[in-house]
CHARMM internal coordinates of N, CA and C (Angstrom, degrees):
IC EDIT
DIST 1 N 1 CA 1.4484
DIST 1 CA 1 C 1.5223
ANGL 1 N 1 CA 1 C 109.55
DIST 1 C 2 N 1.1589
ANGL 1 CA 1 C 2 N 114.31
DIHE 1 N 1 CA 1 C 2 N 123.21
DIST 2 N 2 CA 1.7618
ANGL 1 C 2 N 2 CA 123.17
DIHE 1 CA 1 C 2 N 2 CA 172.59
DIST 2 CA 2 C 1.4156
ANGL 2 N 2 CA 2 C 111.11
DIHE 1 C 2 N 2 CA 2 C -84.59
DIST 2 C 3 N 1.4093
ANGL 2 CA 2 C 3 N 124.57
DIHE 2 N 2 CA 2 C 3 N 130.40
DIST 3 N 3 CA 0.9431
ANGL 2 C 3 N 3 CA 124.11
DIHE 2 CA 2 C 3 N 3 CA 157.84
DIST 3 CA 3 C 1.7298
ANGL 3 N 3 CA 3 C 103.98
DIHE 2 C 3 N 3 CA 3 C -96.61
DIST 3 C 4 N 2.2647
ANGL 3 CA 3 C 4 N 101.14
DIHE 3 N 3 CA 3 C 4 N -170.77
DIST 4 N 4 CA 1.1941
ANGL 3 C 4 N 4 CA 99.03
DIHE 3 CA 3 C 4 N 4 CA -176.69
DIST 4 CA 4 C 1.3681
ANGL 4 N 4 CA 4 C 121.99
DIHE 3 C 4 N 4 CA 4 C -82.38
DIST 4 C 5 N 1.3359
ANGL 4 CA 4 C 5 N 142.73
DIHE 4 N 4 CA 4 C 5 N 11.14
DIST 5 N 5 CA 0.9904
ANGL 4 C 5 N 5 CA 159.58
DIHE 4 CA 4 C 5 N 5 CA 179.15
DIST 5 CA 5 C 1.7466
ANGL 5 N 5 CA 5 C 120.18
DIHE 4 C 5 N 5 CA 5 C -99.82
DIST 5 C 6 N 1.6208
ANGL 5 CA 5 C 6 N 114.37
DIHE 5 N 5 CA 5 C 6 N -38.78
DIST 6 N 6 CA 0.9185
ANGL 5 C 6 N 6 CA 116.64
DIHE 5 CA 5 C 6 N 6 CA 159.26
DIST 6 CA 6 C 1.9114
ANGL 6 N 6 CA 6 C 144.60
DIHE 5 C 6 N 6 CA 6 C -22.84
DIST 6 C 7 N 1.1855
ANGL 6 CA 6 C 7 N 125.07
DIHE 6 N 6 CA 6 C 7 N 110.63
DIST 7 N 7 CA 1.7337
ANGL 6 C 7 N 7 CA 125.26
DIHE 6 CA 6 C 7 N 7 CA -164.81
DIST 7 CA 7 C 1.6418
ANGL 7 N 7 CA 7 C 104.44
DIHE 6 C 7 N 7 CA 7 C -35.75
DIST 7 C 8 N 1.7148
ANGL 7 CA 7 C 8 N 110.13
DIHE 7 N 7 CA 7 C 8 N -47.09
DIST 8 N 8 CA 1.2246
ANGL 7 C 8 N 8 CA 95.79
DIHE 7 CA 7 C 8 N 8 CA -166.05
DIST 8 CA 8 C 1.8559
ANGL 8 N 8 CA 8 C 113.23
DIHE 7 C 8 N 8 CA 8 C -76.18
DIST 8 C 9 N 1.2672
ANGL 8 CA 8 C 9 N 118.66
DIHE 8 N 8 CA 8 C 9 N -11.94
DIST 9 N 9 CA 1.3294
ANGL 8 C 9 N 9 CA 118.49
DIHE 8 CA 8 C 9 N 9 CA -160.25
DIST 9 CA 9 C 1.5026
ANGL 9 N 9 CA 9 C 92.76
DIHE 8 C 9 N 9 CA 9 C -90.62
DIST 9 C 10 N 1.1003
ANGL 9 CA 9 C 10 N 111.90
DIHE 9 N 9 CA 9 C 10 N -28.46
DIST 10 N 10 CA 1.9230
ANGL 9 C 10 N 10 CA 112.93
DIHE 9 CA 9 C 10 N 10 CA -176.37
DIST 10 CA 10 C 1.5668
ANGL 10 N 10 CA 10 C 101.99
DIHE 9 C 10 N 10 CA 10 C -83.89
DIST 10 C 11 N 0.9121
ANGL 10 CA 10 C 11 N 146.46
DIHE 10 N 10 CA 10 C 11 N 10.94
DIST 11 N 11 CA 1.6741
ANGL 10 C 11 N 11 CA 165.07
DIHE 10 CA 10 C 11 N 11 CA 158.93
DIST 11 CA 11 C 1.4106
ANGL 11 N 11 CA 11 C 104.74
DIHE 10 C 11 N 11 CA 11 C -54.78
DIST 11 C 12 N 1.8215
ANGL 11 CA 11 C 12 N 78.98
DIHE 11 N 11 CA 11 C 12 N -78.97
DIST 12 N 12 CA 1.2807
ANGL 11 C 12 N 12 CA 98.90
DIHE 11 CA 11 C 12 N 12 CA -159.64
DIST 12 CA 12 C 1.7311
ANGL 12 N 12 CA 12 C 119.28
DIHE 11 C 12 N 12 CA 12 C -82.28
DIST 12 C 13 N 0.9762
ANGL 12 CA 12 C 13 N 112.59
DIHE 12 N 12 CA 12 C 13 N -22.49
DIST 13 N 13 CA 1.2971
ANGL 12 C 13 N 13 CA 142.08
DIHE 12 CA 12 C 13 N 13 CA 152.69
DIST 13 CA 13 C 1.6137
ANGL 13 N 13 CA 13 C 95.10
DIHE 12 C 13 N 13 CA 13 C -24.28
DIST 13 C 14 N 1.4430
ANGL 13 CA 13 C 14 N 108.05
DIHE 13 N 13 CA 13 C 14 N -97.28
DIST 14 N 14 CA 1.4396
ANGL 13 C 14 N 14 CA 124.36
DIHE 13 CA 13 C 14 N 14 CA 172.45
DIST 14 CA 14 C 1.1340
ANGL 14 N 14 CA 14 C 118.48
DIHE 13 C 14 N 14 CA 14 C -23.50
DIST 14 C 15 N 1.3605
ANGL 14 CA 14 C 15 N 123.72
DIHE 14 N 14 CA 14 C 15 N -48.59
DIST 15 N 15 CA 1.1164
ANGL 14 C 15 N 15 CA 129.69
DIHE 14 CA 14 C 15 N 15 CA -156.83
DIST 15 CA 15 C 1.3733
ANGL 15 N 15 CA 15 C 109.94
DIHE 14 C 15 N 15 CA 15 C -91.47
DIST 15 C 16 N 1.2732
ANGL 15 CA 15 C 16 N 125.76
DIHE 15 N 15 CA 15 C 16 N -7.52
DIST 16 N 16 CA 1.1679
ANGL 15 C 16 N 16 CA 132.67
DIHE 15 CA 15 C 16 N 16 CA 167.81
DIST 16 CA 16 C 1.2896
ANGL 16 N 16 CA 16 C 109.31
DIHE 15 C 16 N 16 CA 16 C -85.23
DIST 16 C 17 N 1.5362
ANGL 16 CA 16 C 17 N 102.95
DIHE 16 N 16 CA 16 C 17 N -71.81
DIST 17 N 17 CA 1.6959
ANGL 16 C 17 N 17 CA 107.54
DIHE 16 CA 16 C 17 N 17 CA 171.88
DIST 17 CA 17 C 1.2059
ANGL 17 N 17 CA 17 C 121.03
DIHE 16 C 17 N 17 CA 17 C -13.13
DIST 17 C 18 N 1.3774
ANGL 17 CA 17 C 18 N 116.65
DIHE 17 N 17 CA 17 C 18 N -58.70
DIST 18 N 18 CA 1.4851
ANGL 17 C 18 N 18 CA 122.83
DIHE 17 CA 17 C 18 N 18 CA -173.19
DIST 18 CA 18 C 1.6013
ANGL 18 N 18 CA 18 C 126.32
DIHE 17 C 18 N 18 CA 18 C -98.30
DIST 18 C 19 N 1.2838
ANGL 18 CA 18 C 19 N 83.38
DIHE 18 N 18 CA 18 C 19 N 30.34
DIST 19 N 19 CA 1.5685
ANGL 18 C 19 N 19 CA 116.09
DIHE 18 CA 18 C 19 N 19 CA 177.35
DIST 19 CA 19 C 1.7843
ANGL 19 N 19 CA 19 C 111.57
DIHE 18 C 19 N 19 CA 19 C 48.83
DIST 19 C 20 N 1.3066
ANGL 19 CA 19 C 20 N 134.52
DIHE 19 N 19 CA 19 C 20 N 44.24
DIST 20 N 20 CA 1.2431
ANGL 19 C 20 N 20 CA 142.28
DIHE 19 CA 19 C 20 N 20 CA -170.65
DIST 20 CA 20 C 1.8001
ANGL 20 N 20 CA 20 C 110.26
DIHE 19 C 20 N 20 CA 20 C -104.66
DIST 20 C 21 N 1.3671
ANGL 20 CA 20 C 21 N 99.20
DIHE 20 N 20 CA 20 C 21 N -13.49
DIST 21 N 21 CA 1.4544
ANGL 20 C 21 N 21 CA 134.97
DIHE 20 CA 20 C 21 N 21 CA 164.21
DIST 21 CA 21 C 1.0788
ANGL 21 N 21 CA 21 C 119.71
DIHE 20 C 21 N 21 CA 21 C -143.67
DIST 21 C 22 N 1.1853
ANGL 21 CA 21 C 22 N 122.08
DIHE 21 N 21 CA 21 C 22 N 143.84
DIST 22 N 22 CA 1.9582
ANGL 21 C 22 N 22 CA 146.18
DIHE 21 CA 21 C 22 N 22 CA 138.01
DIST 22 CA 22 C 1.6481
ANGL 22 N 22 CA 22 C 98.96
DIHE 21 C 22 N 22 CA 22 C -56.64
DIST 22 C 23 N 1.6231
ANGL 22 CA 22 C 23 N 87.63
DIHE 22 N 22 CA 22 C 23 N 139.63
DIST 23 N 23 CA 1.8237
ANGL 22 C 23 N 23 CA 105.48
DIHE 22 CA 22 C 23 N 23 CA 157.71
DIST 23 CA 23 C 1.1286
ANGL 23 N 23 CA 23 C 111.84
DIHE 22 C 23 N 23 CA 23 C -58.62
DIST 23 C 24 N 1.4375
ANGL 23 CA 23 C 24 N 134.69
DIHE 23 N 23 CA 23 C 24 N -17.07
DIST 24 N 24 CA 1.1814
ANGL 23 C 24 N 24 CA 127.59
DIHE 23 CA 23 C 24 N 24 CA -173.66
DIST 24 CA 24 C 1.7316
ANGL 24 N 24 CA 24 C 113.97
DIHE 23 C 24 N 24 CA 24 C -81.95
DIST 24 C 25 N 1.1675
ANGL 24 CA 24 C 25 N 111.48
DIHE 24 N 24 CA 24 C 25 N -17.32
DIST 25 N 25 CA 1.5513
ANGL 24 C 25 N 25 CA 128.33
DIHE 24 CA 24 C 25 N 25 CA -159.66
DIST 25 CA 25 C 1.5516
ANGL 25 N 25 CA 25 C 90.07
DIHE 24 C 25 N 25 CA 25 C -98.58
DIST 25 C 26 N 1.2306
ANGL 25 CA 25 C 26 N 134.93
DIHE 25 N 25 CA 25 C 26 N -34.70
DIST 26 N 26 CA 1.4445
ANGL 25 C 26 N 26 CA 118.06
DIHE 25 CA 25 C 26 N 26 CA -175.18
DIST 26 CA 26 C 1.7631
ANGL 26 N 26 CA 26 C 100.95
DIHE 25 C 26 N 26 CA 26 C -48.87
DIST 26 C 27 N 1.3013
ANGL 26 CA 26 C 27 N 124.58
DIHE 26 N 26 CA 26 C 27 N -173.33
DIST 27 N 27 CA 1.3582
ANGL 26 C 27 N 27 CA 118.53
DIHE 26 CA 26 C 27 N 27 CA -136.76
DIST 27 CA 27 C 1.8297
ANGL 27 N 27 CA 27 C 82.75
DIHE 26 C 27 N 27 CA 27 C -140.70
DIST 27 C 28 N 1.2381
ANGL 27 CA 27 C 28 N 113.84
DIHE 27 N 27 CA 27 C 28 N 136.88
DIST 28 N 28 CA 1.6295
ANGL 27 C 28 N 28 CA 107.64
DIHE 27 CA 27 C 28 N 28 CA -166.92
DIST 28 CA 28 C 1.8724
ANGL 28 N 28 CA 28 C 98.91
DIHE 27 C 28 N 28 CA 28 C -91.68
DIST 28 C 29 N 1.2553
ANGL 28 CA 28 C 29 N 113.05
DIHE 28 N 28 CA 28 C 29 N 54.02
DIST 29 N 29 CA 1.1415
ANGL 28 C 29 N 29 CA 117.18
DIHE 28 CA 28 C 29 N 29 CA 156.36
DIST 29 CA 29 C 2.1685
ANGL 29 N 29 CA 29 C 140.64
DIHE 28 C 29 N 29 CA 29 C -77.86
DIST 29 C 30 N 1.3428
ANGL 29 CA 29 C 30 N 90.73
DIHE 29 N 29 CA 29 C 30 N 114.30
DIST 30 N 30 CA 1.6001
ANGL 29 C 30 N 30 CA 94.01
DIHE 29 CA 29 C 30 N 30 CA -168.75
DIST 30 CA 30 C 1.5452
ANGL 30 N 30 CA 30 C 95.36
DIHE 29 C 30 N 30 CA 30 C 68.16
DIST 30 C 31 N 1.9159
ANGL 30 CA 30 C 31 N 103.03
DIHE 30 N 30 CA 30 C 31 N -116.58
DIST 31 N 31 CA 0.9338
ANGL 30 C 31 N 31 CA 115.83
DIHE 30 CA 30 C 31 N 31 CA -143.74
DIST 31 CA 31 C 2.3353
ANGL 31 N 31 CA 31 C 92.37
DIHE 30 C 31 N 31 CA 31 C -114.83
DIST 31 C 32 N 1.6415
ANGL 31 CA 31 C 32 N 105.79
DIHE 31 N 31 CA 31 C 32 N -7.65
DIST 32 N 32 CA 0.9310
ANGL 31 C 32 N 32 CA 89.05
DIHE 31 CA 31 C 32 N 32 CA -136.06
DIST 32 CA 32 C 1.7518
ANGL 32 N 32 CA 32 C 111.77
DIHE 31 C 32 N 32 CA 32 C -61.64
DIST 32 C 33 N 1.1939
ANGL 32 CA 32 C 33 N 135.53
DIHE 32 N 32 CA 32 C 33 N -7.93
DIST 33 N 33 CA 1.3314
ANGL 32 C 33 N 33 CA 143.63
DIHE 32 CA 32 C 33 N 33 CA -161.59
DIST 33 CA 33 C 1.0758
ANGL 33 N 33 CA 33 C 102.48
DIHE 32 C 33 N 33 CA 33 C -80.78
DIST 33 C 34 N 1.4003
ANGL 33 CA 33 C 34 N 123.34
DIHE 33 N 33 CA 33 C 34 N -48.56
DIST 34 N 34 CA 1.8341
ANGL 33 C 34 N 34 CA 131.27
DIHE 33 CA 33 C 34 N 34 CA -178.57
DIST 34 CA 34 C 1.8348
ANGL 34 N 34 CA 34 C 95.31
DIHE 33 C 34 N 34 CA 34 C -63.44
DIST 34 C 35 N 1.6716
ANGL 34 CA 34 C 35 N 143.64
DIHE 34 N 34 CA 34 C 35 N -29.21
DIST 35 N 35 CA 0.9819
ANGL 34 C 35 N 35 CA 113.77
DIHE 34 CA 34 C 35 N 35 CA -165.98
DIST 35 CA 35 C 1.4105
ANGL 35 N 35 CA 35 C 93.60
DIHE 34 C 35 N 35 CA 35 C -117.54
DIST 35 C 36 N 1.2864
ANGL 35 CA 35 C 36 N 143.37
DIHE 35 N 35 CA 35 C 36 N 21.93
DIST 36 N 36 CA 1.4929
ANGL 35 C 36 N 36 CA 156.30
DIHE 35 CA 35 C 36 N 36 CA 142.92
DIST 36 CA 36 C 1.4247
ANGL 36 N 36 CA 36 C 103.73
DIHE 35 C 36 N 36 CA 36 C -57.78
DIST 36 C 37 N 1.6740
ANGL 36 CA 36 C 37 N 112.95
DIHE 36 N 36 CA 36 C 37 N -78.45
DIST 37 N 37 CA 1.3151
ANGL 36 C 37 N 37 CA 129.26
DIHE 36 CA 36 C 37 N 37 CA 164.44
DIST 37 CA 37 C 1.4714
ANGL 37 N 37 CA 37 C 128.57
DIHE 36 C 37 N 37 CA 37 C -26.25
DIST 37 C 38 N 1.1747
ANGL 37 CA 37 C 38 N 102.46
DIHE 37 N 37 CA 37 C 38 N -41.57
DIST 38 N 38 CA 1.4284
ANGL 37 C 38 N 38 CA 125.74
DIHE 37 CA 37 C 38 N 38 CA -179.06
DIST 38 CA 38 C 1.6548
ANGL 38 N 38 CA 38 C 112.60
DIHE 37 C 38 N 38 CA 38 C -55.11
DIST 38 C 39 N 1.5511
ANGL 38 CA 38 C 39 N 97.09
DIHE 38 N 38 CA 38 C 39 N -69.49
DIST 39 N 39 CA 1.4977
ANGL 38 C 39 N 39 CA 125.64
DIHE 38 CA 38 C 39 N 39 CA 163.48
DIST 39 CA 39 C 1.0970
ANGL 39 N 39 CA 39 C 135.03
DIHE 38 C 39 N 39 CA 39 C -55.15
DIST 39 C 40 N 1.6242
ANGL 39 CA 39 C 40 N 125.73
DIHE 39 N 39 CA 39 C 40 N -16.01
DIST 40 N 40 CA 1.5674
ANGL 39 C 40 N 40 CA 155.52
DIHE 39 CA 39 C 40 N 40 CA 172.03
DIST 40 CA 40 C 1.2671
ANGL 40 N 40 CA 40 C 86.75
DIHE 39 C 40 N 40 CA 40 C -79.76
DIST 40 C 41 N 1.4100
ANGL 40 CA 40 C 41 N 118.86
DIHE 40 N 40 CA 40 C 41 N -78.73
DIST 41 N 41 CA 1.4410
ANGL 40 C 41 N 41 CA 122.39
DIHE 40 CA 40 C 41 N 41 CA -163.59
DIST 41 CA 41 C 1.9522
ANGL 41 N 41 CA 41 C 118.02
DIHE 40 C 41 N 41 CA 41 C -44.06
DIST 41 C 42 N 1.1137
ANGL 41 CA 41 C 42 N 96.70
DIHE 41 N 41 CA 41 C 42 N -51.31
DIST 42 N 42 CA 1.2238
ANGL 41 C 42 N 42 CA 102.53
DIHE 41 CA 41 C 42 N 42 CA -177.99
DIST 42 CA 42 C 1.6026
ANGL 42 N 42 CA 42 C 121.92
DIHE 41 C 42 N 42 CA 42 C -69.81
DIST 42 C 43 N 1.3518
ANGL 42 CA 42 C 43 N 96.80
DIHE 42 N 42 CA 42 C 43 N -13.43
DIST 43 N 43 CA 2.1098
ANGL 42 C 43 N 43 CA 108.72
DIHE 42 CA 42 C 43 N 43 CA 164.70
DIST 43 CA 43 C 1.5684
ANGL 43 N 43 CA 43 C 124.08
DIHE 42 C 43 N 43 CA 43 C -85.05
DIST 43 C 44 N 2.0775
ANGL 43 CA 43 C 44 N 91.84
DIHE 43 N 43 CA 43 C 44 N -11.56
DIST 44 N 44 CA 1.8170
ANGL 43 C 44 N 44 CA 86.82
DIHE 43 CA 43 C 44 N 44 CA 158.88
DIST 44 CA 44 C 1.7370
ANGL 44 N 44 CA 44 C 70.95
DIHE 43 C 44 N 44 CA 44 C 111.37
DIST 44 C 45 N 1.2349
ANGL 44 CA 44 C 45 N 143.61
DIHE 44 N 44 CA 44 C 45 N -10.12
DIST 45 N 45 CA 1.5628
ANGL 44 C 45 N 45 CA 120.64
DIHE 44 CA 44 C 45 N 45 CA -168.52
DIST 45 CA 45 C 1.5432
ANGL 45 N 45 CA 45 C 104.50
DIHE 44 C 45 N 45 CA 45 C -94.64
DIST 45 C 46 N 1.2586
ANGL 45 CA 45 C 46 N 115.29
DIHE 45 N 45 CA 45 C 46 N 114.54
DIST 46 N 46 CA 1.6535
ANGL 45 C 46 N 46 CA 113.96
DIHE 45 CA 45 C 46 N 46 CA 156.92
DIST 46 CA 46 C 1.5048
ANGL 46 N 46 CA 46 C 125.66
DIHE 45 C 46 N 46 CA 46 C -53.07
DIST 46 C 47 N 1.3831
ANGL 46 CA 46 C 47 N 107.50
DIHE 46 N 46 CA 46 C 47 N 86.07
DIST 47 N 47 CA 1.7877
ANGL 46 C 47 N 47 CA 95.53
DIHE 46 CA 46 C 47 N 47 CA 155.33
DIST 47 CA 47 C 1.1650
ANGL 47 N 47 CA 47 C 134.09
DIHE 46 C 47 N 47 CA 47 C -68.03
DIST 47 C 48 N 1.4130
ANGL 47 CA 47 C 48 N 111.82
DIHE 47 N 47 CA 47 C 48 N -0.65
DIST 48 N 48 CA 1.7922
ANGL 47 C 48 N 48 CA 110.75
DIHE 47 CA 47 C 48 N 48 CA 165.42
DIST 48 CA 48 C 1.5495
ANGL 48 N 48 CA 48 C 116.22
DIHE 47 C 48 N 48 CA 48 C -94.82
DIST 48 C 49 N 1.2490
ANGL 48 CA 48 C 49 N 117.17
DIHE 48 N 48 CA 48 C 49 N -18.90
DIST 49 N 49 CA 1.4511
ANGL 48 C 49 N 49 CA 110.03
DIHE 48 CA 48 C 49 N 49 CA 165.12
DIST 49 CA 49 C 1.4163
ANGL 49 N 49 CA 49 C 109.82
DIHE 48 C 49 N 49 CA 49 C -59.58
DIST 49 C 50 N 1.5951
ANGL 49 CA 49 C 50 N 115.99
DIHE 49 N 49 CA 49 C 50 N -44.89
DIST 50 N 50 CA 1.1743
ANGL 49 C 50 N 50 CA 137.22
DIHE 49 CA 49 C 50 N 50 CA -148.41
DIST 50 CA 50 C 1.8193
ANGL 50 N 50 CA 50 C 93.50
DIHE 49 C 50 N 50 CA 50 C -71.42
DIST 50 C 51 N 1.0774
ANGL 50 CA 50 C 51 N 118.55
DIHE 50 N 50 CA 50 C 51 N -53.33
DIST 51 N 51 CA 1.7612
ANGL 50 C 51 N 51 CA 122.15
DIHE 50 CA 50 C 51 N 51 CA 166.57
DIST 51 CA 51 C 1.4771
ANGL 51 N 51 CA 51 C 100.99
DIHE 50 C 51 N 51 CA 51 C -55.92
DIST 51 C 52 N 1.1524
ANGL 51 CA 51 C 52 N 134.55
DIHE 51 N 51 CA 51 C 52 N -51.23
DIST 52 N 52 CA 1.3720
ANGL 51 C 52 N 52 CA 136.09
DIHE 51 CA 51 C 52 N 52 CA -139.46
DIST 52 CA 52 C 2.0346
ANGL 52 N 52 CA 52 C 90.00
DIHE 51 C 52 N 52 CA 52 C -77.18
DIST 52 C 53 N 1.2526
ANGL 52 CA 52 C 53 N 110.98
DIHE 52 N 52 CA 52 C 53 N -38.45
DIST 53 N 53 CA 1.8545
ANGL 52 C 53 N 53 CA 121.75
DIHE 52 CA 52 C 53 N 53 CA 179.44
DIST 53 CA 53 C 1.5233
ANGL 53 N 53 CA 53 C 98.89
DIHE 52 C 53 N 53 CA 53 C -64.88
DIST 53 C 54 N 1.0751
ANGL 53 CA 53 C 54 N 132.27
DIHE 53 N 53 CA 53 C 54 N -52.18
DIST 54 N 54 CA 1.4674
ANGL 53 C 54 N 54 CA 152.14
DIHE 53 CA 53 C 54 N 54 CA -179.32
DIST 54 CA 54 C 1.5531
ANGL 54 N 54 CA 54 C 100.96
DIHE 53 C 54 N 54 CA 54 C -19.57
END
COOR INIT
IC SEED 1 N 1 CA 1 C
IC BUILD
């Protein structure tokens, strides 16, 4: 289970943020997409627009 602090979630985190990835590309491991998502959301970024362009 990943929390938000976790190495791999701050990765991917980043790596979205700075647009080097889509939310969609994080990797449906365990938990990690729900606490990526989580953390996107709460910086103001829509991952449902982000599917909805897809």
């Amino acid at each position: 289970m990943f929390k938000k602090d976790s190495g791999l979630v701050k990765i991917w985190f980043g790596a979205v943020l700075n647009g080097t990835y889509q939310y969609k590309d994080v990797p449906n491991l365990s938990n990690l997409q729900q606490v990526v998502g989580e953390q996107l959301t709460d910086m103001g970024y829509d991952i449902n627009a982000e599917n909805a362009a897809a």
